[in-house]
Short mmCIF file of the C-alpha atoms (twelve columns), coordinates in Angstrom:
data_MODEL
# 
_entry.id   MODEL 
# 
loop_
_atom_site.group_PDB 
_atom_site.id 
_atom_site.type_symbol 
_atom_site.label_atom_id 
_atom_site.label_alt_id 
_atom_site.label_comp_id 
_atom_site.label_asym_id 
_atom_site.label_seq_id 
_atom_site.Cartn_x 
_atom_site.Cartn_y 
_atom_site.Cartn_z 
_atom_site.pdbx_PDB_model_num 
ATOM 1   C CA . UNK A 1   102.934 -16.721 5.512   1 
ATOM 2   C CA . UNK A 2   105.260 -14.249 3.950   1 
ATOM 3   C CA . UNK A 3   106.987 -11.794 5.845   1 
ATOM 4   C CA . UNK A 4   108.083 -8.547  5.377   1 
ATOM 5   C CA . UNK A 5   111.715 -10.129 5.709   1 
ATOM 6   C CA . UNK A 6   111.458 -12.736 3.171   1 
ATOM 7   C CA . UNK A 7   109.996 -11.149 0.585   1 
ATOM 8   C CA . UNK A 8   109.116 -7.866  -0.662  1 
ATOM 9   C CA . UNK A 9   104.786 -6.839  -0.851  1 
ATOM 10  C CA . UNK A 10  103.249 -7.058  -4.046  1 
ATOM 11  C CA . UNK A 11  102.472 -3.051  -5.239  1 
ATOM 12  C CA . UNK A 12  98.715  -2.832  -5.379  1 
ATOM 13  C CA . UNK A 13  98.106  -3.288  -9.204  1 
ATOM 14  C CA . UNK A 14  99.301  -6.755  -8.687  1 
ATOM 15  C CA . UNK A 15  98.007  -7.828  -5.296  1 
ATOM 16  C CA . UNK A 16  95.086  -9.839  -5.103  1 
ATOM 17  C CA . UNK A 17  92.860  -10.298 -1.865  1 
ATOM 18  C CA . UNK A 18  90.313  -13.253 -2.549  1 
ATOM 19  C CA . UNK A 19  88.616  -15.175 -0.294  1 
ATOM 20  C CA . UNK A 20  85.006  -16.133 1.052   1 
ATOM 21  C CA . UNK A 21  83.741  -12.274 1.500   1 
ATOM 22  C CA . UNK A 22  82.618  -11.075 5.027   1 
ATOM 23  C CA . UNK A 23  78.967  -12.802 5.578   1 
ATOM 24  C CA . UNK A 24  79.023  -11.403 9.394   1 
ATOM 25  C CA . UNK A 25  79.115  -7.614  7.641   1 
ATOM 26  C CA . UNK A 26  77.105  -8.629  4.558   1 
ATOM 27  C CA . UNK A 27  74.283  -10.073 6.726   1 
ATOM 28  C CA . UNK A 28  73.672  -6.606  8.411   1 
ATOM 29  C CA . UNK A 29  72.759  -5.266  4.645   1 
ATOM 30  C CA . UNK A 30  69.147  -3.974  3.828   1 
ATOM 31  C CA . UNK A 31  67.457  -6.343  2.199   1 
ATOM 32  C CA . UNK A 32  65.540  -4.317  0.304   1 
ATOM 33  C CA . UNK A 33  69.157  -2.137  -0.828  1 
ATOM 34  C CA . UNK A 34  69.116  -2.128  -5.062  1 
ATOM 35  C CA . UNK A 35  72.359  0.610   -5.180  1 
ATOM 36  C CA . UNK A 36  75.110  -1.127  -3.491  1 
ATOM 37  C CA . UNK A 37  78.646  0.360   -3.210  1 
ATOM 38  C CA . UNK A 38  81.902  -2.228  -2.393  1 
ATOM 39  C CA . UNK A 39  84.879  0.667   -1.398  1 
ATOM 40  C CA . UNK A 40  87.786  -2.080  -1.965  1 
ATOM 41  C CA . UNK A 41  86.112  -4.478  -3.157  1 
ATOM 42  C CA . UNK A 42  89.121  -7.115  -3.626  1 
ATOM 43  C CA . UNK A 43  88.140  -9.771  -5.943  1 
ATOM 44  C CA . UNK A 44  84.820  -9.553  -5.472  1 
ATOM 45  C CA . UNK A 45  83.777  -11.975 -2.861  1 
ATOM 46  C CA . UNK A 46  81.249  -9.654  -0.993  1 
ATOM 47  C CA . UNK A 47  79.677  -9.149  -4.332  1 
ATOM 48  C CA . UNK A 48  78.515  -12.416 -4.417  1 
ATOM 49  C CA . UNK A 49  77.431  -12.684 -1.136  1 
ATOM 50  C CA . UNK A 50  75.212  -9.427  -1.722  1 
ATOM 51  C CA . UNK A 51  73.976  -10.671 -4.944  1 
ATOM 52  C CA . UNK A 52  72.970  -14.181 -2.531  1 
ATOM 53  C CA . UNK A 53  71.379  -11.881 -0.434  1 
ATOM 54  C CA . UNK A 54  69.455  -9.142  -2.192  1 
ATOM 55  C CA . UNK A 55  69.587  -10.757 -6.007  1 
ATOM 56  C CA . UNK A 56  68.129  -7.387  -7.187  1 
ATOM 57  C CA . UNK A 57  71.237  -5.289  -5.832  1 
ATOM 58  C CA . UNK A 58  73.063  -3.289  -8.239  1 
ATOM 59  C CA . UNK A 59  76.653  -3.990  -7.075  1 
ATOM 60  C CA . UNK A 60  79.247  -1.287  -8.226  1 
ATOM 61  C CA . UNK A 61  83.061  -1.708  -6.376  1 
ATOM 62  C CA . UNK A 62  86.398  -0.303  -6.097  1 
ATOM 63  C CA . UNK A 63  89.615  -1.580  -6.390  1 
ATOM 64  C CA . UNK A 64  93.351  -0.014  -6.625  1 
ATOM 65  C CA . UNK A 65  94.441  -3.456  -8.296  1 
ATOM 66  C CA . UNK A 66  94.053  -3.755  -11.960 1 
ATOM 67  C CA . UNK A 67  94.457  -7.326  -11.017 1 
ATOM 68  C CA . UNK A 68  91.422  -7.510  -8.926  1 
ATOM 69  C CA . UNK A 69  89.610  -5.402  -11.146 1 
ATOM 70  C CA . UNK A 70  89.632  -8.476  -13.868 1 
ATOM 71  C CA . UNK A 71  88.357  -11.014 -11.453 1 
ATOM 72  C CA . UNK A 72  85.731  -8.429  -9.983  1 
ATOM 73  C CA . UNK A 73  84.281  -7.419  -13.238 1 
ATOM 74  C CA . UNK A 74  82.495  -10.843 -13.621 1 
ATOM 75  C CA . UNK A 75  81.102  -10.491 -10.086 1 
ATOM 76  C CA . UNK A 76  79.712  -7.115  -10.267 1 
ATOM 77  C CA . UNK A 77  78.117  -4.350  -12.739 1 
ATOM 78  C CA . UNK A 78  81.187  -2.207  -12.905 1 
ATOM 79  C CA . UNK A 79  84.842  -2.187  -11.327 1 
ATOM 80  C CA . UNK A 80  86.821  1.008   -10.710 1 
ATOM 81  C CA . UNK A 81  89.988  1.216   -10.384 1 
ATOM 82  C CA . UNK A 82  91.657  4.181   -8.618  1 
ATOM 83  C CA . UNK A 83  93.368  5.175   -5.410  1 
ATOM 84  C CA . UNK A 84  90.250  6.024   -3.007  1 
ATOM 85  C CA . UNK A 85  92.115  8.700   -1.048  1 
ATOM 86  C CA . UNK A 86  92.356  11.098  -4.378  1 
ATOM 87  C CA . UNK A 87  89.927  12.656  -6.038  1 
ATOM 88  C CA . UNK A 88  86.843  10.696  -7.254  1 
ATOM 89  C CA . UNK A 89  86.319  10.187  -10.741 1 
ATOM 90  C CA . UNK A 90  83.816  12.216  -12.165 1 
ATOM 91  C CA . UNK A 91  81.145  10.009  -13.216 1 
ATOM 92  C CA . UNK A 92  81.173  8.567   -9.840  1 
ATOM 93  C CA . UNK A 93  81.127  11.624  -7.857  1 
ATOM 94  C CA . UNK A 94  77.371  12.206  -9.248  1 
ATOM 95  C CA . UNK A 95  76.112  8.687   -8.482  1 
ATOM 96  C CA . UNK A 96  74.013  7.926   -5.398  1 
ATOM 97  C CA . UNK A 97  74.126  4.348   -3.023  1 
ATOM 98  C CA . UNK A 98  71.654  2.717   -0.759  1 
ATOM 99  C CA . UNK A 99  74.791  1.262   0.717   1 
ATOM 100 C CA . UNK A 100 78.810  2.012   1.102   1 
ATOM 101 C CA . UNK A 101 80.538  -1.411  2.049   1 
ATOM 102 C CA . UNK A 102 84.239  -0.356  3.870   1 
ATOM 103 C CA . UNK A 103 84.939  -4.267  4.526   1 
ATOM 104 C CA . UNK A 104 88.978  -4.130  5.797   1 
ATOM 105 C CA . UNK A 105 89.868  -1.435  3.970   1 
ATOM 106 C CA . UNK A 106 90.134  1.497   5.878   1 
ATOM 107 C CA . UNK A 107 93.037  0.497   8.207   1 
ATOM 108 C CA . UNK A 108 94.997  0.840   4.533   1 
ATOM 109 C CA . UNK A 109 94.690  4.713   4.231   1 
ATOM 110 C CA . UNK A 110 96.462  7.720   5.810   1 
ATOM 111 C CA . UNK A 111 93.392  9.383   6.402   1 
ATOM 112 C CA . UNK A 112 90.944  6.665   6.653   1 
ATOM 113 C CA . UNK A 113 88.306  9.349   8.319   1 
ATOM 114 C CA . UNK A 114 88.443  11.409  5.325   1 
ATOM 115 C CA . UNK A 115 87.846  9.089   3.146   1 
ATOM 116 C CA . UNK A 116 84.806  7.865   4.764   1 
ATOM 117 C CA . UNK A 117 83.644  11.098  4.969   1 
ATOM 118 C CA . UNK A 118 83.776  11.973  1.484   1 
ATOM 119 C CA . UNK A 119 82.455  8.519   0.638   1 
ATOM 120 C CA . UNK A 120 79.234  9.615   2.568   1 
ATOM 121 C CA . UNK A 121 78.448  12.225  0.407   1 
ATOM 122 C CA . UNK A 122 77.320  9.238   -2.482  1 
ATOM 123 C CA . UNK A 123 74.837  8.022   -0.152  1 
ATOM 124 C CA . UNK A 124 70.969  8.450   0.376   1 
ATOM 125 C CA . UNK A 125 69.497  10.041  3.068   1 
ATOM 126 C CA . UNK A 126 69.082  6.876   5.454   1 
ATOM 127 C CA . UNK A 127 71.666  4.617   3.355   1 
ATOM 128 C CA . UNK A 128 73.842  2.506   5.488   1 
ATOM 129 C CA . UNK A 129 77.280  2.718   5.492   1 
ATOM 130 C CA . UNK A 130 78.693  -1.243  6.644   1 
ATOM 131 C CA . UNK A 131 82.218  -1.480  8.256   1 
ATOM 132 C CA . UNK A 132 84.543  -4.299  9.110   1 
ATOM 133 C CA . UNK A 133 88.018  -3.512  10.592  1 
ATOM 134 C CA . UNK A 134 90.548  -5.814  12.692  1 
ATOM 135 C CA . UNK A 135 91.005  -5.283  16.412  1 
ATOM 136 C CA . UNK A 136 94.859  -4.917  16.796  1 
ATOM 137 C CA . UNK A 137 93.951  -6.506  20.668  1 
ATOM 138 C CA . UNK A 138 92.859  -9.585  19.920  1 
ATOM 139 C CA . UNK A 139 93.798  -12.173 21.772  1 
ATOM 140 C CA . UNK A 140 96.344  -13.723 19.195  1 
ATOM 141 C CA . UNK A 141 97.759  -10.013 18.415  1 
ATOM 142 C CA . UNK A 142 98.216  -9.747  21.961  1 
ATOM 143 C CA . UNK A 143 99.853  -12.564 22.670  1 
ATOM 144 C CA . UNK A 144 102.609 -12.048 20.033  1 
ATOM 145 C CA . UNK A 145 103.395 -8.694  21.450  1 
ATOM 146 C CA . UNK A 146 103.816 -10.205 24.961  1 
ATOM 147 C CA . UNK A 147 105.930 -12.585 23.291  1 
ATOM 148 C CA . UNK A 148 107.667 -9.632  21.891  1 
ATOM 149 C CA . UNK A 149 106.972 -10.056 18.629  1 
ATOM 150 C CA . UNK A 150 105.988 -7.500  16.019  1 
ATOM 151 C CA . UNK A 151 106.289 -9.101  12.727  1 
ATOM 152 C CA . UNK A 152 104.358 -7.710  9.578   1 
ATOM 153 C CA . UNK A 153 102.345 -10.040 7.341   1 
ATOM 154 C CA . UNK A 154 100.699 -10.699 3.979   1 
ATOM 155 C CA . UNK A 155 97.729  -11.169 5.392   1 
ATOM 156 C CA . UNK A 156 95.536  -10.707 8.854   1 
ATOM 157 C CA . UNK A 157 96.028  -7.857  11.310  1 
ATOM 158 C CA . UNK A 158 99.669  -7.144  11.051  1 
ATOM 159 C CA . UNK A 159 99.059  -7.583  6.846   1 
ATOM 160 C CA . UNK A 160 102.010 -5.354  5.658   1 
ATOM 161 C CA . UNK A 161 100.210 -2.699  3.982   1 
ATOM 162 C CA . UNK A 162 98.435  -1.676  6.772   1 
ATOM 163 C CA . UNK A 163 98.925  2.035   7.929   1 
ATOM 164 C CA . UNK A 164 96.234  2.285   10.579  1 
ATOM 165 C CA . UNK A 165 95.134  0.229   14.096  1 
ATOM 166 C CA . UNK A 166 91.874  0.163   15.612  1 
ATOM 167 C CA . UNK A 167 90.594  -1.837  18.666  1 
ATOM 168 C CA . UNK A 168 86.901  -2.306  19.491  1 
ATOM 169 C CA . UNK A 169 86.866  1.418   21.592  1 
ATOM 170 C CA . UNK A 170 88.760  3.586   19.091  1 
ATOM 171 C CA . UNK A 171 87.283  2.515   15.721  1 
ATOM 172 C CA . UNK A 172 84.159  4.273   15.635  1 
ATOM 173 C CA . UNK A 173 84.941  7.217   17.689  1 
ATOM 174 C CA . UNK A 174 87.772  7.943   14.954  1 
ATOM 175 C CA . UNK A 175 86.349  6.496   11.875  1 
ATOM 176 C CA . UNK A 176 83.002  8.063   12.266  1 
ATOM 177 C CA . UNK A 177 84.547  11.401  13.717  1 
ATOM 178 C CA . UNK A 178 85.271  13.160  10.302  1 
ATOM 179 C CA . UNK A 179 81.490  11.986  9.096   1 
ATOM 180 C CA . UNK A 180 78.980  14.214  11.316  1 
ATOM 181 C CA . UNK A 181 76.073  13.377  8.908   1 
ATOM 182 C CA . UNK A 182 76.604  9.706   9.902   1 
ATOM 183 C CA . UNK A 183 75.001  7.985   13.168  1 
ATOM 184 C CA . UNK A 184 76.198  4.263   14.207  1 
ATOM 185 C CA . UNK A 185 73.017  2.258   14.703  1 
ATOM 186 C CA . UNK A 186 74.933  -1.167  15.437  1 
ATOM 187 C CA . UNK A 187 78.824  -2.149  16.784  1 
ATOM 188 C CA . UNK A 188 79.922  -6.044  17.326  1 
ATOM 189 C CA . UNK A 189 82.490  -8.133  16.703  1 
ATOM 190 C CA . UNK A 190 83.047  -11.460 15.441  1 
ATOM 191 C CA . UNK A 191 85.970  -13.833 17.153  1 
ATOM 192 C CA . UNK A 192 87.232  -16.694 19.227  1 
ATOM 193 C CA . UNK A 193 88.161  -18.305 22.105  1 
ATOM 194 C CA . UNK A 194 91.414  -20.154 22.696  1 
ATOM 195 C CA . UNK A 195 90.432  -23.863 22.961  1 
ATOM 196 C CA . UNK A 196 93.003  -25.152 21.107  1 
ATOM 197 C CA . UNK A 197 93.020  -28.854 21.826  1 
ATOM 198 C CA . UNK A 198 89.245  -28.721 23.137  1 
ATOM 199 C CA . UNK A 199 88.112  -27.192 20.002  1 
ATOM 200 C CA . UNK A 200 89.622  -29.633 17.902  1 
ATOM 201 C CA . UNK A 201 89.427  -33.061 19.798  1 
ATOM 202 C CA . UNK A 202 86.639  -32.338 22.128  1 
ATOM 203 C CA . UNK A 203 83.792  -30.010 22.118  1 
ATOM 204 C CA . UNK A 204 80.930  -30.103 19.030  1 
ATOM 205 C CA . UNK A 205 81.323  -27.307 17.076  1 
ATOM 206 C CA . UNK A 206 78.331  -25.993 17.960  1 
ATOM 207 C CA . UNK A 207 79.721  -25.777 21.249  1 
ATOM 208 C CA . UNK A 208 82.667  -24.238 21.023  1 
ATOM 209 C CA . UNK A 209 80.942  -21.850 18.638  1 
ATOM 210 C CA . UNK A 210 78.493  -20.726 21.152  1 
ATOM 211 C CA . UNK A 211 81.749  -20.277 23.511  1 
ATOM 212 C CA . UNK A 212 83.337  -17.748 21.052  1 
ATOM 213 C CA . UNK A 213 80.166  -15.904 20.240  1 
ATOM 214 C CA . UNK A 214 79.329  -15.035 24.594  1 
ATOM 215 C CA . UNK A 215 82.828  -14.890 24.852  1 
ATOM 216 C CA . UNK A 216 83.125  -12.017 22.139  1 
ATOM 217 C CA . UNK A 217 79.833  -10.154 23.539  1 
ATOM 218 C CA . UNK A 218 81.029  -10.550 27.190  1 
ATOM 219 C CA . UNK A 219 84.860  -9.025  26.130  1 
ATOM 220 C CA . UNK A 220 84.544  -8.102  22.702  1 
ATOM 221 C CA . UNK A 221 88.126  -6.232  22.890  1 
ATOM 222 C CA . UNK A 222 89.740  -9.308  23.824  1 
ATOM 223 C CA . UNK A 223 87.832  -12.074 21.716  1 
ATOM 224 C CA . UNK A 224 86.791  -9.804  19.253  1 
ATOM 225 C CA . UNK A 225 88.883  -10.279 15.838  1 
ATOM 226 C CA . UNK A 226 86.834  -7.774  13.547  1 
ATOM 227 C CA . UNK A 227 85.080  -5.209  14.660  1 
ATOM 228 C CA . UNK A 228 81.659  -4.546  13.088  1 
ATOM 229 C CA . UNK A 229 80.255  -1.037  12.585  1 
ATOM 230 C CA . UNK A 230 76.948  0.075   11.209  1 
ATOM 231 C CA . UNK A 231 75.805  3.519   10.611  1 
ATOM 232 C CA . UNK A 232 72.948  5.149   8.858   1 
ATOM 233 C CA . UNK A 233 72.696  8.912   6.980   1 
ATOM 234 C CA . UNK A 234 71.037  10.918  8.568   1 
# 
């Protein structure tokens, strides 16, 4: 991976984050949601996986990457592009959503509370709002800093353009704290257990699945990689 060292970070209109979407967030979606909003919406991944999912869903997104925008504009109705913690623009400030997507976005902004909050205010009366964010105490984060290491990344939980850490506690009770017409209905994680060689050599996979998923209910601030937040208008 590239470090902050070796290389300087892409500015946002050039970076591109692509990859298989979040189906662990996507999967707590409405099925019946036709308005869906992605609030950094990368390349479009979790489009796809929403359009798998509910094929009727409308799927507008956001992106601060002009880059992204061109990759996302096949994947969705429309792409934005604009810095979320200004103003909106003004034909999206009158839209409504059955659904505000926030999948690893949020530990990007200065304010990431106020930007949720004002986010609400496009959604329905009993719309869901669907959050992802990394737990800075995982296991692997952990170890590094015991190892006293602190090295930024391009990508994962130390991913160089993040302003903002959150563990499994502290994300909703800030997040959320800004947003008093919002109500989390639904907090989890997704994770792993250090197996290493067991993992790889020895158990099934089903096994060693089933390891990570008790493992990550039983101590979700240890195992838990992302934390997984759902909350409903109220």
């Amino acid at each position: 991976m590239t470090t902050r060292d070796s290389a300087p970070a892409p500015i946002f209109s050039e970076r591109v984050y692509s990859n298989v979407g979040n189906p662990p967030l996507i999967e707590l979606l409405d099925i019946g949601c036709s308005r869906l909003l992605d609030v950094g919406c990368g390349a479009g991944d979790n489009a796809v996986l929403v359009k798998s999912r509910c094929a009727q869903c409308d799927v507008v997104g956001i992106t601060r990457s002009s880059a992204e925008a061109e990759i996302a504009q096949g994947r969705m109705a429309h792409c934005w592009v604009f810095d979320i913690e200004g103003d909106l623009p003004g034909p999206l400030a009158t839209q409504v959503f059955d659904a505000l997507v926030f999948s690893h976005v949020l530990e990007h902004l200065r304010d990431p509370a106020v930007v949720l909050e004002r986010f609400a205010r496009l959604l329905r009366s009993g719309g869901q709002v669907l959050i992802a964010i990394p737990n800075v105490l995982f296991w692997r984060t952990r170890l590094q800093f015991v190892l006293g290491r602190f090295e930024y990344q391009s990508t994962g939980t130390l991913d160089d353009t993040h302003l903002r850490f959150f563990t499994y506690y502290t994300a909703d009770r800030y997040l959320l704290s800004k947003a008093s017409d919002l109500k989390m209905t639904y907090k989890s994680v997704t994770g792993s257990v250090p197996l290493w060689v067991l993992r790889r050599y020895v158990l099934p996979r089903k096994w060693s699945d089933c390891i990570d998923r008790w493992a990550s209910r039983r101590w979700p601030n240890l195992f838990g990689g992302q934390v997984l937040i759902e909350a409903v208008k109220q």
